[in-house]
N, C-alpha and C positions, 0 to 999 in steps of 0.2 A: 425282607424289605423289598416290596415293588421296585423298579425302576422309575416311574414316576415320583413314589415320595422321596428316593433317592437323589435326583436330582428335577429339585422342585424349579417350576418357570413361572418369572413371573406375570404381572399383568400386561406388562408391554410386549410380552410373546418372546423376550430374551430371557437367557438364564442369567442368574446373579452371578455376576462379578466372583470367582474365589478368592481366598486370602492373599493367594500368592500373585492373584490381578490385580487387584487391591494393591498390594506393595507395589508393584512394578508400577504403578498408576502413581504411587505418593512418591516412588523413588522420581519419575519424571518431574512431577512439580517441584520435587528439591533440587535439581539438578537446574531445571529453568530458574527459580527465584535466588538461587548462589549465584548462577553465571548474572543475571539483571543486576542484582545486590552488587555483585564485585564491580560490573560494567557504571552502574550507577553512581559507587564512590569514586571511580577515577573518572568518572567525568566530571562529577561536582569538586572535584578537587583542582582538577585543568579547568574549567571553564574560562578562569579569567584569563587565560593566554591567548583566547582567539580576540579578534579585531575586529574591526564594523563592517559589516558591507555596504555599498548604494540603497540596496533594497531597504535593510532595517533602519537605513535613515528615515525615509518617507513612511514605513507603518510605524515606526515610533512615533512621530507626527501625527496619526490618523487615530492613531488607539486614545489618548487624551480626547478628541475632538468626539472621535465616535463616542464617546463616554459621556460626554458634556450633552450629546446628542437626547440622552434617556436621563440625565441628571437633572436638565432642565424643562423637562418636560415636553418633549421634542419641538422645542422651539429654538436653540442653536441650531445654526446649518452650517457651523464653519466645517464641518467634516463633509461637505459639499461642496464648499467655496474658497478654502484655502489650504487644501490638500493638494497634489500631484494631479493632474486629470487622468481622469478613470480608475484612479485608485478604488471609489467608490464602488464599482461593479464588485469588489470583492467583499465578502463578509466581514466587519470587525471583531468578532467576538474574542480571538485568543486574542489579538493587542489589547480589548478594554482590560479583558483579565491580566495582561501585563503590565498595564498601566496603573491596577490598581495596587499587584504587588509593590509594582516600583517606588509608588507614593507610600507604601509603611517605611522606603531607607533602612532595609534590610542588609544590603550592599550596595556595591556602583551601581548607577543605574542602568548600563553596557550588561554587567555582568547578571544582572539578574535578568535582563530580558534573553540572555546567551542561555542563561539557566534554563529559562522558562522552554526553550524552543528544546533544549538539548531531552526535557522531562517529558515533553507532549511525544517527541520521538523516540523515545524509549517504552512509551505507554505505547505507542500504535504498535512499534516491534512484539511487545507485551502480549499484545491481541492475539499472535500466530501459536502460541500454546492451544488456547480451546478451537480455534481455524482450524489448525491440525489435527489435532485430537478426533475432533466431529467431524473434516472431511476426509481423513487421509486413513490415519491410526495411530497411537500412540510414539511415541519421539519421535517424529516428522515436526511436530511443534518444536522440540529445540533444534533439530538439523535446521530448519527455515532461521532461527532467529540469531544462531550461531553463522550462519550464513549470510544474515545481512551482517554482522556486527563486523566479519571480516571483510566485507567489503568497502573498502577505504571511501569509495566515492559516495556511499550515504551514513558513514559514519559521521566523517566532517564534516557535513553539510546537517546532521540535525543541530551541528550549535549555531548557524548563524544563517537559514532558509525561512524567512518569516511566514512563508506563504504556503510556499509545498510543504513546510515538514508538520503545519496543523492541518493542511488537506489531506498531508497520508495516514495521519492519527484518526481524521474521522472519515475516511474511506477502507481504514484496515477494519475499524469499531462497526462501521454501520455493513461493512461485508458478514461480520461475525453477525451482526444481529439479525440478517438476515439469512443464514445457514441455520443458527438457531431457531429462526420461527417456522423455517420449512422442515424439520427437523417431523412433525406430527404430520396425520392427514390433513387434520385442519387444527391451524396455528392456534397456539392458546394467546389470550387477551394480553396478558404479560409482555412477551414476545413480541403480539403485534403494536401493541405500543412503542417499545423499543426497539423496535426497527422504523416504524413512523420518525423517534424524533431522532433517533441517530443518520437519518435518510437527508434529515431533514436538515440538520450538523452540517453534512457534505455540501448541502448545496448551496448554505448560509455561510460555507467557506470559499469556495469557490463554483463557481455558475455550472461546469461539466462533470460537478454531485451530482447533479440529474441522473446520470448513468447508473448511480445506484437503485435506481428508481426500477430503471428497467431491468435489472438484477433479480430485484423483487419481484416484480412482474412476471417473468421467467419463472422463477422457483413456485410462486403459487398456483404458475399453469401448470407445475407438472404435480403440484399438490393436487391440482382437479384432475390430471391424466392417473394418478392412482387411484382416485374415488369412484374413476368410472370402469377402472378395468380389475381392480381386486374384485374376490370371490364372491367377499362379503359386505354387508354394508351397508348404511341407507346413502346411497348414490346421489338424490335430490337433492336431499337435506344437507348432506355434506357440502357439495358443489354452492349452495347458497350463503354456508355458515365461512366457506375458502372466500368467495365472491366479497360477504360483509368484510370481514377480515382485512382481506386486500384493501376496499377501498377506504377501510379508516383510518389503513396505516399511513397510503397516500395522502390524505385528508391530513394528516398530524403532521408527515413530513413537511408540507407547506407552509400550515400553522407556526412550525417551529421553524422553517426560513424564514418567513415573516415575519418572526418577533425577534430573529437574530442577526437581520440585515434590513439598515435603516433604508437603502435604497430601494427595495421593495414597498417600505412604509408611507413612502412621499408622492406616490400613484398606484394605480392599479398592477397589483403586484404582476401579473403574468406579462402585460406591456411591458411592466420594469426590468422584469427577467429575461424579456428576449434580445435586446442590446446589450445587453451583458454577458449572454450567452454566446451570441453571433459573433461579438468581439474579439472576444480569444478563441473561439472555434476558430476564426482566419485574422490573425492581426495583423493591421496594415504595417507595423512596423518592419521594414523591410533591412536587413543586415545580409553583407556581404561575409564568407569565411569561404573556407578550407575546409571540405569534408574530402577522406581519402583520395586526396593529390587531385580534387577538382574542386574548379570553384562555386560555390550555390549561395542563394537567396532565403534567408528565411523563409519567405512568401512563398517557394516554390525550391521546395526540398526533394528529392527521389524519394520514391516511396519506399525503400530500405532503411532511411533515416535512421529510424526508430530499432529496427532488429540489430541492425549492425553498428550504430553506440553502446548499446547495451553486450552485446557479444566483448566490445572494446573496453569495456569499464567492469564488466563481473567476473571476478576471481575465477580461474582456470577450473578447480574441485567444483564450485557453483556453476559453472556451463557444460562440465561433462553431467554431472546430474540432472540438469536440463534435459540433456541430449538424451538420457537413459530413459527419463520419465517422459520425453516425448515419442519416443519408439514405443516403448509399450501403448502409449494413448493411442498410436495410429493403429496398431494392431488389431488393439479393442475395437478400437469402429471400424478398421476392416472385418472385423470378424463381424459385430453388431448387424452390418450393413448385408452383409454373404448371407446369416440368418434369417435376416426379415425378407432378401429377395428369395430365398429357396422356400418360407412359409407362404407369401405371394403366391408362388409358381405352383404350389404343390394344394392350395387354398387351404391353410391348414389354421384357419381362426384362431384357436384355442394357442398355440405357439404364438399368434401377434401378440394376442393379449398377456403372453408370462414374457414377451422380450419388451413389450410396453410398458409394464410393471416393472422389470430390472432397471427400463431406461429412467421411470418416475422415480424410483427409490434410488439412484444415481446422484440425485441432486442435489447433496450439498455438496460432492467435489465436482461436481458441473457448474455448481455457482466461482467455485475456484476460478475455473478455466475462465469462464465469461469472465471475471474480473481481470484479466493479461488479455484476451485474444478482442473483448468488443472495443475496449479504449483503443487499441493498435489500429483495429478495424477503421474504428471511426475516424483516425488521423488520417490514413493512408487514402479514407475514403474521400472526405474533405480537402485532403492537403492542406492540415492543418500548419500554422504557424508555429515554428519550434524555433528556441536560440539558446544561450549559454547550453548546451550540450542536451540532458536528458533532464535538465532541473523540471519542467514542466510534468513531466509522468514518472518522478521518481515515486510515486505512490504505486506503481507496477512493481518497484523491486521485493517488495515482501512478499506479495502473491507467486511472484516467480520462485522465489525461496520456499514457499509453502509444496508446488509442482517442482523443485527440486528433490524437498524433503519426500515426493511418490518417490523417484527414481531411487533417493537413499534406499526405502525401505523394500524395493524390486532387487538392489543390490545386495541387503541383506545378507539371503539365507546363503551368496555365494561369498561373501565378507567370512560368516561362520565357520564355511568347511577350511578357509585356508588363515587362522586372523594373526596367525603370525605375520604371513607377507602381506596382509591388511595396515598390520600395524609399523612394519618398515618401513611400509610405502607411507601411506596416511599421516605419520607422527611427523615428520620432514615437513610436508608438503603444508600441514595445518601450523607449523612454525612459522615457516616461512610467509605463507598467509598473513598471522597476527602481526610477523616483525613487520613486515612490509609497510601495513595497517600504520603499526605504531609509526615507523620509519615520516611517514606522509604526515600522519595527524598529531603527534605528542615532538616530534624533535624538530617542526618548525622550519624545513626544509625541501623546496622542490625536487623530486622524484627525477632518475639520472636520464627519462626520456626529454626533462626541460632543459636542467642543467646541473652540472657536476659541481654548481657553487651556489650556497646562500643567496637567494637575491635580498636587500635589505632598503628598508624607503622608511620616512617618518612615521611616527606613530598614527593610525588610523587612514594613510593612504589605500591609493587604492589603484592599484594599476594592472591595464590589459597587453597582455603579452600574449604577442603571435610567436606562438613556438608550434613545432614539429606535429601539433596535436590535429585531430578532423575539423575543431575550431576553437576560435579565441577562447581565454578564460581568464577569470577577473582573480586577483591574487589580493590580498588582504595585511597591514601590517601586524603586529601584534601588541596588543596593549603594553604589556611586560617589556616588553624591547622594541630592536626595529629588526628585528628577522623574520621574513614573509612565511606564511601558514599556505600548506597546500589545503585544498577541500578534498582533497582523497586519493584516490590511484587514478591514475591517466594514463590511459593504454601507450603503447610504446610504437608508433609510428614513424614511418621518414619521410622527409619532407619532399617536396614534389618538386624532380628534375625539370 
């Protein structure tokens, strides 16, 4: 037998999957839908223990109205006129579909909107299996989703975040649909629709979905940067079939903002968009706190804001991974960069065009990176308005889980030679992790950087407590009793002499 019919390749230029890929492939997905399965029954089990917050007061308010908006043939406008102001700027679509659950009286009406938020957040978590998969490699999708699950501060926060935790559900979806459609040299129809309306999700959730936009954009340029530099190939033809492609998925993305956010529908939808946009890119609401032992302005944050909550809120195992997977990524493009200036110097064409081709077929975990490094960007660039802590871009933690799960799988092959002291280490440390988790979100009790006691208030209060933290944070009673629910782990700071 040849070596070719021995092992036959197929038409996409890889060879098939063996049986023993295969398994390790079906083992990964049993391992992910046990851990969501288990994660999912004990959260529909607790659900009704958490409390109301401010927030889900006013979009419960908004989802009825927004509803009445397309019921009555968009001639109500109370979801313009007797809502909160500027609530509008933001998309209704997950409150009307809560609204509609709530109206079959299923259960409380608390508890099933609790439900609703706690399910859209476990489906975006969901997303980081095929993320991983297609940009990383195989189990980095459950290292990432095992990674947020123990990180307290966005566990709690999918049961009762009415706003961020449906923006992170369709900014993790519309990331994946986008990985997937640059996934070929020129994206198949399928694909490009589904990245159209999932784009288009983002930004009929909230106004800086936009960014997924240019995500897209990114990833289809570099679809055009391999059709012009591989071997083979009709080059033209391609570059105009990426070109159509692109622009119909944009074309849909807006289509489907448009038909899922009525404040685009009452004007000219791109006038409507830029107030809404500009809004929360800089909000004038201005708030005084405590970020490490200084005092700052919303309005006018240090441009560390952002690196250094997050450092303070993700699980210790979760930021040495970071750390792991961010050394190797410099490495890379120092090395990338050494390449391309020595093929330069040395005029060696034929080497541009094979490290331009490594760089284009790079990019579905380039679309990774862009998803953490351009939002950060763009904060630090604008000086965006930030408050209650990181709730605003807690849609970054998953993506950071997914460049966590590089580092896992860098650490690896050096886990293998030693997994005994692997498994000493790690087994402690991944306890300790979950207790913690639990300690925060399931026993109802502030974390020993607030206080070493209960705090307890009537049912559904709602009170801000300046404690030892970089700033204020809203605590919540609980339905079931009056013992206040933390929203997650709060890093362990002292307060400023």
């Amino acid at each position: 037998m040849s070596r070719s019919s021995a092992n036959p390749v197929g038409t996409d230029g890889h060879e098939p999957a063996s049986p023993s890929r295969r398994l390790a492939v079906d083992t990964e997905t049993l391992a992910i839908s046990a851990l969501l399965g288990a994660v999912f029954v004990v959260g529909l089990a607790t659900v009704g223990d958490y409390g109301m917050t401010v927030d889900e007061f006013n979009a419960d308010d908004y989802g009825p109205k927004a509803l009445a908006w397309y019921t009555s043939g968009f001639t109500d406008r109370s979801s313009f006129d007797t809502i909160e102001d500027t609530l509008w700027y933001y998309g209704p679509w997950f409150h009307i579909l809560i609204a509609f659950v709530q109206s079959l009286g299923l259960a409380d009406h608390w508890t099933v909107r609790h439900a609703m938020t706690f399910m859209a957040g476990l489906a975006g978590l969901a997303a980081l299996l095929p993320i991983g998969r297609l940009a990383v490699g195989r189990w980095a999708g459950i290292v990432a989703i095992g990674l947020c699950l123990t990180t307290g501060y966005l566990y709690g926060s999918i049961f009762f975040t009415p706003i961020d935790i449906p923006f992170l559900f369709a900014m993790t979806w519309a990331t994946l649909a986008i990985i997937v459609m640059a996934g070929p040299v020129v994206p198949s129809w399928p694909a490009t629709i589904s990245a159209g309306l999932l784009t288009g999700l983002a930004i009929a959730t909230r106004a800086s979905g936009l960014i997924t936009q240019v995500y897209l954009l990114g990833a289809m340029g570099l679809c055009g940067l391999e059709a012009i530099v591989r071997p083979r190939g009709s080059m033209g033809r391609n570059l105009l079939r990426i070109g159509a492609r692109t622009v119909c998925s944009v074309a849909i993305g807006w289509v489907a903002a448009f038909a899922l956010w009525p404040w685009l529908q009452i004007g000219d939808p791109f006038s409507q968009f830029k107030p809404a946009f500009l809004l929360f890119a800089n909000h004038p609401n201005s708030l005084g706190f405590w970020s490490w032992g200084q005092r700052v302005l919303s309005t006018d944050l240090p441009w560390f804001y952002v690196p250094s909550q997050l450092a303070a809120r993700l699980p210790e195992g979760f930021l040495a991974l970071l750390a792991i997977a961010i050394v190797f990524a410099l490495a890379l493009v120092f090395g990338f960069l050494r390449a391309n200036c020595e093929a330069i110097a040395r005029r060696r064409t034929a080497r541009l065009r094979a490290l331009a081709l490594v760089l284009a077929r790079s990019r579905r975990q380039l679309i990774v990176w862009a998803a953490v490094i351009l939002p950060i960007g763009f904060i630090i660039f604008r000086n965006s308005t930030l408050y209650d802590g990181i709730r605003h871009v807690m849609f970054l933690i998953p993506m950071l889980a997914v460049i966590a799960g590089i580092g896992f799988l860098r650490l690896l092959p050096i886990l293998r030679r030693v997994p005994v002291t692997a498994a000493v280490i790690g087994g402690p440390i991944s306890g300790y992790r979950c207790g913690r988790s639990s300690f925060c979100t399931r026993l109802n009790m502030l974390p020993p950087a607030c206080s070493p006691e209960p705090w307890r208030a009537p049912m559904g209060a709602s009170i801000r407590i300046i404690s030892p933290l970089p700033q204020p944070w809203h605590f919540v009673a609980s339905k079931k009793g009056s013992t206040m629910r933390c929203p997650g782990d709060l890093p362990r700071t002292r307060r400023a002499s």
